[in-house]
KOLTOR-756171 format. One record per residue: x, y, z of N, C-alpha, C in turn; residue number from 1. Coordinates in pm, 1 decimal, decimal comma, padded with zeros to 6 digits. Layout:
BEGIN
@nx = X&ny = Y&nz = Z&cax = X&cay = Y&caz = Z&cx = X&cy = Y&cz = Z&vexlum = NUM .
...
end
This chain:
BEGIN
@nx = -01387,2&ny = 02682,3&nz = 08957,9&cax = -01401,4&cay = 02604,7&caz = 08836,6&cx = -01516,9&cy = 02504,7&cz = 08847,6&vexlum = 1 .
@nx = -01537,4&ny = 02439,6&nz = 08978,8&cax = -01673,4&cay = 02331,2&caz = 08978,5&cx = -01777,8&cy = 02437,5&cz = 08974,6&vexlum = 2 .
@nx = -01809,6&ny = 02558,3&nz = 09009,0&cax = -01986,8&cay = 02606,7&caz = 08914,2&cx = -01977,7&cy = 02649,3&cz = 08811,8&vexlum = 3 .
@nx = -01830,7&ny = 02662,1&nz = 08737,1&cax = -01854,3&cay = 02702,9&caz = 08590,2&cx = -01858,9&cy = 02579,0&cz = 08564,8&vexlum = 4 .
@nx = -01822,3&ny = 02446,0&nz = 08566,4&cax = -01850,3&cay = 02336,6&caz = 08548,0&cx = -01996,3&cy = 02271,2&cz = 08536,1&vexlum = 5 .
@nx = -02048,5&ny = 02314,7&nz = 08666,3&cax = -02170,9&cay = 02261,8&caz = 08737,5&cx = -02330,1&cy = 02373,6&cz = 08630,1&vexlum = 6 .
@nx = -02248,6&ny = 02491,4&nz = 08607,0&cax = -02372,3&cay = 02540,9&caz = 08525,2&cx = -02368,4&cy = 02497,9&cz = 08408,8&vexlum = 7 .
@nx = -02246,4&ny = 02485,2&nz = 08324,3&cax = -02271,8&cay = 02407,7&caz = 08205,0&cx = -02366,6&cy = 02309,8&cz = 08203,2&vexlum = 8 .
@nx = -02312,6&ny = 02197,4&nz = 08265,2&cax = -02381,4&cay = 02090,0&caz = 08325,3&cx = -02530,2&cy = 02092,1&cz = 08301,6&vexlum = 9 .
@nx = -02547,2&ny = 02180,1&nz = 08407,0&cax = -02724,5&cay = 02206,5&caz = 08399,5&cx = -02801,1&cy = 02299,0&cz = 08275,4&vexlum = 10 .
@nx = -02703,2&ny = 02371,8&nz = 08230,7&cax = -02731,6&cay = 02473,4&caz = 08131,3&cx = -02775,1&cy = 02366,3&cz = 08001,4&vexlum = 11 .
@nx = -02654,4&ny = 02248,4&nz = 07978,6&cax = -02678,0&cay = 02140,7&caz = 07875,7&cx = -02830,7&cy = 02055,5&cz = 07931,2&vexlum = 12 .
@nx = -02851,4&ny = 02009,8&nz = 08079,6&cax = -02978,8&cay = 01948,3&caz = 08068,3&cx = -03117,3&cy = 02062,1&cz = 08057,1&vexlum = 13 .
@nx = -03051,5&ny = 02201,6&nz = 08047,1&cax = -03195,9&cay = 02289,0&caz = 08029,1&cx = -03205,7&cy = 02253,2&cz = 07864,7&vexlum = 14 .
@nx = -03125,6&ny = 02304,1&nz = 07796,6&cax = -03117,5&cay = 02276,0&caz = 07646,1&cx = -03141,9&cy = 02141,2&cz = 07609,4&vexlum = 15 .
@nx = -03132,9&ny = 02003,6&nz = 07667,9&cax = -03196,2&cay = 01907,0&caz = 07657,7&cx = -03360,7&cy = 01881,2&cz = 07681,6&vexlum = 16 .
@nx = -03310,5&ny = 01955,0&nz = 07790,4&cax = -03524,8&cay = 01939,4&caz = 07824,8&cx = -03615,3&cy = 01995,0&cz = 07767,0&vexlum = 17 .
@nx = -03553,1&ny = 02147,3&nz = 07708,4&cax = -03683,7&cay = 02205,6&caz = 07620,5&cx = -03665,0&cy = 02133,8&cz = 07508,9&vexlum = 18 .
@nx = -03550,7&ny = 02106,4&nz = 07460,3&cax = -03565,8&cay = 02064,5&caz = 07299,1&cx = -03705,6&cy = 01886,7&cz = 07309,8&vexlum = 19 .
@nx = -03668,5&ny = 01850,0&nz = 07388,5&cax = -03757,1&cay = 01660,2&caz = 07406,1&cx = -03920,0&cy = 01702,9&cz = 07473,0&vexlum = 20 .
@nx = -03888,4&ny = 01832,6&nz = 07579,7&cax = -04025,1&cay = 01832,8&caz = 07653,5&cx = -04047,9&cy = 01994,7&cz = 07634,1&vexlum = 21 .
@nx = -04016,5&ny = 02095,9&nz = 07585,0&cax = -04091,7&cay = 02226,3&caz = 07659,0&cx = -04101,8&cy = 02241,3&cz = 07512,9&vexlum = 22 .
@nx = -04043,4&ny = 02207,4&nz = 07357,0&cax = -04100,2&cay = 02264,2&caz = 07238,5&cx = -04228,8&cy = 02219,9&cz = 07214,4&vexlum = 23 .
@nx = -04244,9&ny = 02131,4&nz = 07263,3&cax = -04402,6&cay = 02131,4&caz = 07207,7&cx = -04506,2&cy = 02234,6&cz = 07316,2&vexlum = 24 .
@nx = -04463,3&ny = 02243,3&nz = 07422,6&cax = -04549,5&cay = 02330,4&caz = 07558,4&cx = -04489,0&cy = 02497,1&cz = 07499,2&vexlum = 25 .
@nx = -04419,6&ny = 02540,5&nz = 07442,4&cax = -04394,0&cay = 02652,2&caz = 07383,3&cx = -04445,2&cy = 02670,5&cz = 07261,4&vexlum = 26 .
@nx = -04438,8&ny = 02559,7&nz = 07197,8&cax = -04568,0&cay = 02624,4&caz = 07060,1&cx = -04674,8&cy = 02608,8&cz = 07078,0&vexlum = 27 .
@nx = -04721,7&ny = 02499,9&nz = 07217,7&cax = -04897,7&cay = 02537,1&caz = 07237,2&cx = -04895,0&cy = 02683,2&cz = 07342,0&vexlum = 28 .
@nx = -04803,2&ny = 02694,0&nz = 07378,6&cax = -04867,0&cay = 02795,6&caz = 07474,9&cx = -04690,0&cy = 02907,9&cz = 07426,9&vexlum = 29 .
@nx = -04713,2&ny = 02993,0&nz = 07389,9&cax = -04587,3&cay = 03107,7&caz = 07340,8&cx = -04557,4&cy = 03188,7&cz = 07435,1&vexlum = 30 .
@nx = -04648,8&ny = 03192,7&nz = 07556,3&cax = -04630,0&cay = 03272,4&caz = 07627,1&cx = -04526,9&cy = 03235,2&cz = 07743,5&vexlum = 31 .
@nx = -04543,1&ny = 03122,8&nz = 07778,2&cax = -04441,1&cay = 02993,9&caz = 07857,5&cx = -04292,2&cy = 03073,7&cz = 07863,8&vexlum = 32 .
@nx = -04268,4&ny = 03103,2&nz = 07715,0&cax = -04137,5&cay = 03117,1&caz = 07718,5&cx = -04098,3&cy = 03270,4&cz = 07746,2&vexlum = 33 .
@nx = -04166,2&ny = 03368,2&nz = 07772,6&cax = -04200,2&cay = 03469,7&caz = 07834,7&cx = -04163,6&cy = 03456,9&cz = 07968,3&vexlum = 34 .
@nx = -04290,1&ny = 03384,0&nz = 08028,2&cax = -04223,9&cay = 03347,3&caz = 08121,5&cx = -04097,4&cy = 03322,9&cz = 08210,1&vexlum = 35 .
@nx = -04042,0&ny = 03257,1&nz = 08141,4&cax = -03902,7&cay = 03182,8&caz = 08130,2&cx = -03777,0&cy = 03275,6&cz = 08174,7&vexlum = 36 .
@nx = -03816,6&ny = 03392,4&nz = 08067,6&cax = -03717,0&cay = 03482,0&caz = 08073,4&cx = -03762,6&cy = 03620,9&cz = 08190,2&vexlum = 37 .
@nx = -03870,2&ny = 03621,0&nz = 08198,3&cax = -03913,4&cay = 03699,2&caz = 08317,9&cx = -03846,5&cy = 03612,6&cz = 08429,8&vexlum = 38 .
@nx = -03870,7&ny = 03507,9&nz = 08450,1&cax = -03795,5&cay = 03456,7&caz = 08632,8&cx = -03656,1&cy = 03466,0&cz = 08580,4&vexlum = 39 .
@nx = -03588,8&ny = 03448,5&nz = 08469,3&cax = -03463,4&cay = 03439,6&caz = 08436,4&cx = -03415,2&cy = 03571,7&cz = 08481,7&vexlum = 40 .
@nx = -03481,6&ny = 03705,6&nz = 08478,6&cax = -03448,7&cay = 03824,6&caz = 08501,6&cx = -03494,9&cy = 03867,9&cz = 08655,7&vexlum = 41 .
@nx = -03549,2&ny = 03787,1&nz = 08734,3&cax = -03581,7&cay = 03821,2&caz = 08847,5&cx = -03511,2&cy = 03751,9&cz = 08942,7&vexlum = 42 .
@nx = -03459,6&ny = 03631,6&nz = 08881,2&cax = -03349,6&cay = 03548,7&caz = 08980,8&cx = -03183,9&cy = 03634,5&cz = 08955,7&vexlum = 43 .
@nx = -03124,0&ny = 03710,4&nz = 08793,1&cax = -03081,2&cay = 03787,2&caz = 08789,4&cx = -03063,6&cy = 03944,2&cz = 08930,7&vexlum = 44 .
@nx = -03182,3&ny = 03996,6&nz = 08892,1&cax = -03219,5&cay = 04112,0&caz = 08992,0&cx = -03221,6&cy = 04094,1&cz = 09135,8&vexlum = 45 .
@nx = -03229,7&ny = 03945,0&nz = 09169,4&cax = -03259,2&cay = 03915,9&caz = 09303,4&cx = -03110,3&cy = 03833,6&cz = 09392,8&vexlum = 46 .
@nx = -03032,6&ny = 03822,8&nz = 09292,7&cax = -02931,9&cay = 03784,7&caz = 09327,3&cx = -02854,3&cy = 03829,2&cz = 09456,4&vexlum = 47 .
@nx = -02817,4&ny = 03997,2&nz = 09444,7&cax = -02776,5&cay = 04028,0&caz = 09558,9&cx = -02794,1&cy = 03974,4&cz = 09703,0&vexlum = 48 .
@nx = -02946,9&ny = 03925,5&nz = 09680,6&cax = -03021,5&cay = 03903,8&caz = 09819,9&cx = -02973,3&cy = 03740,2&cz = 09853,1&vexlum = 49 .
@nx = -02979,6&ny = 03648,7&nz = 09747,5&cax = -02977,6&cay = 03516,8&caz = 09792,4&cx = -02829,0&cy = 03487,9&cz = 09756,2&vexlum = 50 .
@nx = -02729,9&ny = 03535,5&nz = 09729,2&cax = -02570,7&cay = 03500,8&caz = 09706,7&cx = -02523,0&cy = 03490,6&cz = 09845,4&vexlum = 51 .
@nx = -02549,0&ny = 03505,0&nz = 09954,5&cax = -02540,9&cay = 03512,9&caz = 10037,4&cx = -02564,6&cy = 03356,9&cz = 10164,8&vexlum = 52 .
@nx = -02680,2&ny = 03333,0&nz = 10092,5&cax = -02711,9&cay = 03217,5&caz = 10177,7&cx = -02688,5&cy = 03068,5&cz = 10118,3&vexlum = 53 .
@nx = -02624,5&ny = 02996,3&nz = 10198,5&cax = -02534,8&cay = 02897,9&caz = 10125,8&cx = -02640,2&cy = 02794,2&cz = 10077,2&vexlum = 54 .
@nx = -02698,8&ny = 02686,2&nz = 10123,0&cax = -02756,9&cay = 02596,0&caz = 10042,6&cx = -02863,9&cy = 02658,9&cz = 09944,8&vexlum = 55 .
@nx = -02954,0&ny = 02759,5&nz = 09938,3&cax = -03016,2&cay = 02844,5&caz = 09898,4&cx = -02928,7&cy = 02864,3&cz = 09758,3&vexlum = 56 .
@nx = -02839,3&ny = 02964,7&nz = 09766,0&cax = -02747,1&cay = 02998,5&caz = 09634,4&cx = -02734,3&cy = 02902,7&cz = 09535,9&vexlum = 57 .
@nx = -02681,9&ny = 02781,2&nz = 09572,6&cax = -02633,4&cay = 02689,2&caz = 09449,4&cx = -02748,7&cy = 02632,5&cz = 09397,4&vexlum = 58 .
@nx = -02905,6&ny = 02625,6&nz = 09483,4&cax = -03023,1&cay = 02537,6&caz = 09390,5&cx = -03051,5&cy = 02712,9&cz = 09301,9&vexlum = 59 .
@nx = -03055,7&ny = 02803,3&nz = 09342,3&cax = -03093,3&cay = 02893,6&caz = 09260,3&cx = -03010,8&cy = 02952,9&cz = 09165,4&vexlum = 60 .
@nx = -02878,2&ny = 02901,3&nz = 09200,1&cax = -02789,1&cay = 02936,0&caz = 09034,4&cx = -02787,7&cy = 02830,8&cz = 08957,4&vexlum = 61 .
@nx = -02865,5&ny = 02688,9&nz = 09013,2&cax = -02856,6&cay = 02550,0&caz = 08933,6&cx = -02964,8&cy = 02634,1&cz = 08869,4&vexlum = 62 .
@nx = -03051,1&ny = 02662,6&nz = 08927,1&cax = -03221,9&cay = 02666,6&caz = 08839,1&cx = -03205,4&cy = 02799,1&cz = 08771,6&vexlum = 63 .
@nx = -03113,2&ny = 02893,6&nz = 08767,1&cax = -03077,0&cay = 03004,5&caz = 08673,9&cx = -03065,7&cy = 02962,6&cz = 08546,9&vexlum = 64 .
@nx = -02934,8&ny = 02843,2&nz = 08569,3&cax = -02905,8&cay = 02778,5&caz = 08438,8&cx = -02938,9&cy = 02734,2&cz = 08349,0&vexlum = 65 .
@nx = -03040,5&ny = 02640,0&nz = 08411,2&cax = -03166,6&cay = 02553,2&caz = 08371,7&cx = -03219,1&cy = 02641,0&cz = 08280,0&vexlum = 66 .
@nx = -03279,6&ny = 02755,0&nz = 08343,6&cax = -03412,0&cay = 02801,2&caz = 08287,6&cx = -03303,7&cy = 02875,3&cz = 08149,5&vexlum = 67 .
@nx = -03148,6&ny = 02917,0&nz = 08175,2&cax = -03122,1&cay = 02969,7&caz = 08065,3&cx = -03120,2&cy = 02862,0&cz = 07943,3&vexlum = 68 .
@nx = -03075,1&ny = 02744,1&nz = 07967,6&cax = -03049,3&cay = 02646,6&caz = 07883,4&cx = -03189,1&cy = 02630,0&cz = 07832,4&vexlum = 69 .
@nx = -03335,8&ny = 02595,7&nz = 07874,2&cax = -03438,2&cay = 02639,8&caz = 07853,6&cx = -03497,1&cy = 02715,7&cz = 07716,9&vexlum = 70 .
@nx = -03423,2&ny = 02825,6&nz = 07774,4&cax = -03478,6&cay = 03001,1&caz = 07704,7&cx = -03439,7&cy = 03020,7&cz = 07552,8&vexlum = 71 .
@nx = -03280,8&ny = 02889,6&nz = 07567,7&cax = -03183,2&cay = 02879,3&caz = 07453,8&cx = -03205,0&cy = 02802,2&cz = 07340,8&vexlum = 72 .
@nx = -03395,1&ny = 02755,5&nz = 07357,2&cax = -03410,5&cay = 02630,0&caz = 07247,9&cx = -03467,8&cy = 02706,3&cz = 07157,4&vexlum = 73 .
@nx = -03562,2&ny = 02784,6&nz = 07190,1&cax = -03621,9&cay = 02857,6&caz = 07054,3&cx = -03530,6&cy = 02953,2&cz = 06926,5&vexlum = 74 .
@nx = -03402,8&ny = 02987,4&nz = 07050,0&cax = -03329,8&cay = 03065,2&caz = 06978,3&cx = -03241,4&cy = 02982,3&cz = 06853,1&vexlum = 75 .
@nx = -03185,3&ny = 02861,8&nz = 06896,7&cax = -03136,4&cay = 02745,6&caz = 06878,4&cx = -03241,9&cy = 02687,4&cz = 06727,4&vexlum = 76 .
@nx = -03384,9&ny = 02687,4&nz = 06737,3&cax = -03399,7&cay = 02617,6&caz = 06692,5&cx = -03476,0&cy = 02725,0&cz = 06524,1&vexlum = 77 .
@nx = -03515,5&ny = 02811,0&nz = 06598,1&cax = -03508,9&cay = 02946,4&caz = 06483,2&cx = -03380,4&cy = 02959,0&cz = 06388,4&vexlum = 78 .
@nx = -03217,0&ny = 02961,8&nz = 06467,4&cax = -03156,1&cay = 02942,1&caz = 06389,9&cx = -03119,3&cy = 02863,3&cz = 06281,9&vexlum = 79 .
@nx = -03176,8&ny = 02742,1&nz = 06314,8&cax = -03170,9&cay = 02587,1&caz = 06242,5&cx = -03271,8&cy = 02627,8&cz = 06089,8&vexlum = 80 .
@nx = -03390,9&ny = 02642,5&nz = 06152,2&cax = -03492,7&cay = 02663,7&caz = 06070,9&cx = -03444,4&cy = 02782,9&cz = 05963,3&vexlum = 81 .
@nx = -03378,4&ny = 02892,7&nz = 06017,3&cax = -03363,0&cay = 02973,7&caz = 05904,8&cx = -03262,4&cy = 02949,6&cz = 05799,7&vexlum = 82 .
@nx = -03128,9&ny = 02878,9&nz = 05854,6&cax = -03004,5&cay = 02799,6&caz = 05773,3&cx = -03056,7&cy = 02676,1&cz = 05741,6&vexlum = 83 .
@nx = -03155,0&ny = 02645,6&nz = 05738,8&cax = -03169,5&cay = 02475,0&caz = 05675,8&cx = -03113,6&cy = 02388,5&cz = 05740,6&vexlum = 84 .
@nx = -03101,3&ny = 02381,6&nz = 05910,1&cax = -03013,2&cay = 02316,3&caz = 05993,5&cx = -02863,8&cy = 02272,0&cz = 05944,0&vexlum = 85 .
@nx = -02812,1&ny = 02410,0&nz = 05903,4&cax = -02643,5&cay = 02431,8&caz = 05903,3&cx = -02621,5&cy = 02375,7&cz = 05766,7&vexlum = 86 .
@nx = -02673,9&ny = 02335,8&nz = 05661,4&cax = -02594,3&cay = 02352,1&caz = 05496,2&cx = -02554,4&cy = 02441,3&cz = 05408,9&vexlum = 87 .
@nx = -02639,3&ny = 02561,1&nz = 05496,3&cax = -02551,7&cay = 02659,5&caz = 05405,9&cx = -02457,2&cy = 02703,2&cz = 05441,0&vexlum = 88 .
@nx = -02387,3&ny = 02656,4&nz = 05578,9&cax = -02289,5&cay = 02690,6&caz = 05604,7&cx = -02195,4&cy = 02620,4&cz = 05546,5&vexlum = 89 .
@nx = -02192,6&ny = 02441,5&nz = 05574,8&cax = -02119,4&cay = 02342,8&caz = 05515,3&cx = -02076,9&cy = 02315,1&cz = 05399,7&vexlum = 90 .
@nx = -02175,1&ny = 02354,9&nz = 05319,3&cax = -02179,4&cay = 02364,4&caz = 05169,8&cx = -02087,2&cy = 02413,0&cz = 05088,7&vexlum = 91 .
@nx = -02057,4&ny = 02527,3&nz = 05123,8&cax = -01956,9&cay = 02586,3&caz = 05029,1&cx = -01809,2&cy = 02574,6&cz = 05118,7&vexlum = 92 .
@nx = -01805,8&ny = 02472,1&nz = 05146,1&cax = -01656,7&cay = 02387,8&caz = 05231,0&cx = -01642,2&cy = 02304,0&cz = 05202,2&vexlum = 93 .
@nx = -01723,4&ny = 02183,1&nz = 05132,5&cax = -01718,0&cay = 02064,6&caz = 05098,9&cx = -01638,4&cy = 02039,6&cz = 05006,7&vexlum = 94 .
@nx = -01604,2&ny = 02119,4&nz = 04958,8&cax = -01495,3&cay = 02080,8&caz = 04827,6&cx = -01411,1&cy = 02176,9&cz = 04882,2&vexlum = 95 .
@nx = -01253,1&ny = 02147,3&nz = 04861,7&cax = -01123,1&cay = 02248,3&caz = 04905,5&cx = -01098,7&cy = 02305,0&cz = 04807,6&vexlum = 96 .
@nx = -01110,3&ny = 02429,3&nz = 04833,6&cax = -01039,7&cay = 02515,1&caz = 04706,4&cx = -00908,9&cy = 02613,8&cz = 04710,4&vexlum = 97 .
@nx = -00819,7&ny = 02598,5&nz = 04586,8&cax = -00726,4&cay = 02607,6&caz = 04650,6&cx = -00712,8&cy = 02771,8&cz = 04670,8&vexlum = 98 .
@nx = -00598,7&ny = 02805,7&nz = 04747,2&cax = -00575,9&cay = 02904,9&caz = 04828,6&cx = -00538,1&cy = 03068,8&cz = 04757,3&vexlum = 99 .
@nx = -00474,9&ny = 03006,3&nz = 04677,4&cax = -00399,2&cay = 03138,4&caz = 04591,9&cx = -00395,2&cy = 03110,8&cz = 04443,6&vexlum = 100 .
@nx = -00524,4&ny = 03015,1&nz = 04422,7&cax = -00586,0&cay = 03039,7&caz = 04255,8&cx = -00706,9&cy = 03164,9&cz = 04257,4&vexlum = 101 .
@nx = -00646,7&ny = 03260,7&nz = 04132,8&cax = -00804,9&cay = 03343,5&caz = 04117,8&cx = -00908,2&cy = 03279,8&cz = 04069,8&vexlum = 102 .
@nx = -00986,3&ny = 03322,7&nz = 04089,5&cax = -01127,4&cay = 03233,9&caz = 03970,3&cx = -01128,4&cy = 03286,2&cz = 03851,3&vexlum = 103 .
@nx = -01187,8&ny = 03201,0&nz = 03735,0&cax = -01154,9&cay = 03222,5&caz = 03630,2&cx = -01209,9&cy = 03313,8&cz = 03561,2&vexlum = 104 .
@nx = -01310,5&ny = 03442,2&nz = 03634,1&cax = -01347,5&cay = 03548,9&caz = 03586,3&cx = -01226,1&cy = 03645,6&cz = 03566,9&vexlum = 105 .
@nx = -01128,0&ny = 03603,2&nz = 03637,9&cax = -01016,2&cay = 03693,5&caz = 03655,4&cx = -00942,6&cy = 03655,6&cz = 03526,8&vexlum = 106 .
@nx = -00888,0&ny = 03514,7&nz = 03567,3&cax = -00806,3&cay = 03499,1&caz = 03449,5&cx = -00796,8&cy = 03503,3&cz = 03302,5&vexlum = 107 .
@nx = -00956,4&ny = 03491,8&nz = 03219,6&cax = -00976,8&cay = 03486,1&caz = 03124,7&cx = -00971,9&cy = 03598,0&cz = 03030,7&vexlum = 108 .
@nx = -00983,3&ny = 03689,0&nz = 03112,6&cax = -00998,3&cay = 03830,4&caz = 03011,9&cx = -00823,8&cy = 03845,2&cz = 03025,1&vexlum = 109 .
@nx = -00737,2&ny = 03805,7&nz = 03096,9&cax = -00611,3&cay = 03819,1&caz = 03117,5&cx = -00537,1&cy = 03776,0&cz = 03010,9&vexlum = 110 .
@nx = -00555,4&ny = 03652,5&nz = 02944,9&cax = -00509,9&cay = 03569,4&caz = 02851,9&cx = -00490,0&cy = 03616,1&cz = 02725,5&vexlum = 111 .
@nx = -00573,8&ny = 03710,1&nz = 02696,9&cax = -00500,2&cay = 03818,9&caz = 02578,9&cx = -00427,7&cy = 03937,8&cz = 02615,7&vexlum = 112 .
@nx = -00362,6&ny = 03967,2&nz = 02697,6&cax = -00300,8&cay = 04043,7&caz = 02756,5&cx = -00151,2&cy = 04027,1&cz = 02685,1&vexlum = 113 .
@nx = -00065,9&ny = 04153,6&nz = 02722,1&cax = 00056,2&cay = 04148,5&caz = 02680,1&cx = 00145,2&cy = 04036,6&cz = 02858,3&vexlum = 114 .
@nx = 00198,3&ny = 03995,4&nz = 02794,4&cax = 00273,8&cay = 03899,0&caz = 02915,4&cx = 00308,7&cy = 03960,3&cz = 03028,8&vexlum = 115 .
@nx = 00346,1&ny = 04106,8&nz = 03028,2&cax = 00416,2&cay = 04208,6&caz = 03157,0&cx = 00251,4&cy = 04205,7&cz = 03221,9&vexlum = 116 .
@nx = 00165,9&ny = 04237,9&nz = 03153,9&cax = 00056,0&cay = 04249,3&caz = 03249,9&cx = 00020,9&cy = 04112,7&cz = 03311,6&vexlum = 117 .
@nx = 00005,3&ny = 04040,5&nz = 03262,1&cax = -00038,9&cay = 03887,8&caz = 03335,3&cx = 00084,5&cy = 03893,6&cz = 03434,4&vexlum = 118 .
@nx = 00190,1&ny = 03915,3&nz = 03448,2&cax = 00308,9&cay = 03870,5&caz = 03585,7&cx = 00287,2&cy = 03990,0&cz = 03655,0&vexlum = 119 .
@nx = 00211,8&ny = 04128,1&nz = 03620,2&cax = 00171,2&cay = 04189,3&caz = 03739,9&cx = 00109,7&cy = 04133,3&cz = 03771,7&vexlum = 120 .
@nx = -00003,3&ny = 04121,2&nz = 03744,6&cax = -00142,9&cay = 04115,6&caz = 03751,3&cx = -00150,2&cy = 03965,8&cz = 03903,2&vexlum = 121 .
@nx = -00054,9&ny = 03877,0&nz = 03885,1&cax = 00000,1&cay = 03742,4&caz = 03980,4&cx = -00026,0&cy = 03756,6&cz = 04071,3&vexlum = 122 .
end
């Protein structure tokens, strides 16, 4: 439980650091984040070899994390940019509506109905 702990941890200061220091070094340079995910996939691939050796292992699954928390800002921040940083999600929640009213496209054409159909129709 302390390195699922301990990568969060670091995973949250990778996602801190690109968002304050690596977005601006990723939109001058795009390739950076290329980068990023290339060592992300080579510390992946290379694992077998260094799981093994004890002080070694934990700086290189700290700096796994890192670089994922990192990798996670553009994705993070693309999402923002395309939802309007989350109102269109919020938006249509802001008011409670209730649960087991139809909307009134339903009901209106109902209202001239013979009465047996409106108490199916419920």
């Amino acid at each position: 439980m302390s390195l699922f702990g301990l990568s969060l941890l670091v995973s949250g200061l990778g996602v801190y650091a690109g968002m304050h220091y690596g977005i601006q070094y990723f939109s001058a340079n795009p390739a950076a984040i290329w980068l990023c995910f290339g060592v992300e996939l080579v510390l992946i691939f290379t694992s077998r070899m260094w799981s093994k050796i004890e002080p070694l292992n934990y700086l290189l699954f700290a700096a796994f994390t890192f670089i994922s928390g990192v990798t996670l800002v553009p994705l993070i921040l693309s999402f923002a940019i395309e939802f309007q940083g989350m109102t269109s999600f919020t938006a249509p929640y802001s008011q409670p509506q209730p649960l087991l009213e139809p909307p009134l496209s339903w009901v209106t054409p109902l209202k001239n109905r013979s009465p047996d159909f409106r108490v199916f129709s419920l």
